[in-house]
N, C-alpha and C positions, 0 to 999 in steps of 0.2 A: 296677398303676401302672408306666408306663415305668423303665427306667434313669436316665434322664437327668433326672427330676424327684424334687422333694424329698417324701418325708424322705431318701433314697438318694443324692442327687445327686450318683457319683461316675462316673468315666470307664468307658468298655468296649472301650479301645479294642485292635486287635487285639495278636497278643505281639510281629509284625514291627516294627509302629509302634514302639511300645514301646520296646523293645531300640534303635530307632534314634534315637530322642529321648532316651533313654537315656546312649548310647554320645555323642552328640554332647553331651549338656550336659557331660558328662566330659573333654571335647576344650575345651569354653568353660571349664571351672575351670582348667585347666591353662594355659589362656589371660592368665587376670586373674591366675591365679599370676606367672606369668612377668612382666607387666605392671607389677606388682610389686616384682618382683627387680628391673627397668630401671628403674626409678623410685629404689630403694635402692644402685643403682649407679651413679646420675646418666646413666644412658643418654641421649644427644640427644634435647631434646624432640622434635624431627618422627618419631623413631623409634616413639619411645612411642606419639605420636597415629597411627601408622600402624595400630599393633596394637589399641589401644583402636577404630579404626573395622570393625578387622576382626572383633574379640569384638560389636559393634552389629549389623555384619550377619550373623554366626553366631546370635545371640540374632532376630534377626528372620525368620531363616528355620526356625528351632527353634517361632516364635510362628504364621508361617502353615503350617510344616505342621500345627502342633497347630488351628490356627484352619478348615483348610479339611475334618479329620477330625472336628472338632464340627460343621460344617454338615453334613457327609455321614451325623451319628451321629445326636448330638441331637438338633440342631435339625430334621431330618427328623422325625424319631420324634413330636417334640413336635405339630409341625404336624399330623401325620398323626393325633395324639390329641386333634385340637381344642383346643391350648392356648389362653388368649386374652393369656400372658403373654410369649410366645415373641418375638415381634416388638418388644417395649418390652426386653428383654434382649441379643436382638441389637444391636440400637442402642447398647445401651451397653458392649456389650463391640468394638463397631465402632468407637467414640468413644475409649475407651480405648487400643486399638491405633493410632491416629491421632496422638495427642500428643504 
């Protein structure tokens, strides 16, 4: 049975990716930490919202690397093993990333 399908259904992805989705969600907590503090320090709002738009676009680029290594992973794999579920789960994890 592939990697990518269930009962297993977990990630394979390599240790580089890894370590760098890794290392950056740790740069994003550090983020909302701070975010935080300027919020408890009455920091000027336009400040705050500057940061808050920058931890959105950290968190979105954290989502299509992860997003474009599951189409290069899984979602190959699956196709390649005749899934016939692959295509109604992309969709919705497309749907989801869209909202």
């Amino acid at each position: 049975m592939s990697k990518c399908r269930l009962p297993e259904r977990k990630a394979h992805h390599t240790a580089n990716l890894k370590t760098k989705l890794v290392h950056r969600m740790n740069r994003i907590e550090g983020q909302v930490r701070g975010i935080r503090k300027m919020i408890e320090e009455d920091v000027y709002c336009d400040d705050i919202l500057t940061q808050i738009a920058a931890v959105k676009s950290a968190i979105n680029a954290v989502a299509q690397n992860l997003f474009e290594a599951h189409l290069n992973s899984c979602i190959v794999e699956q196709i390649r093993s005749g899934s016939d579920e692959v295509m109604a789960e992309l969709q919705e994890t497309v749907k989801r990333m869209l909202k």
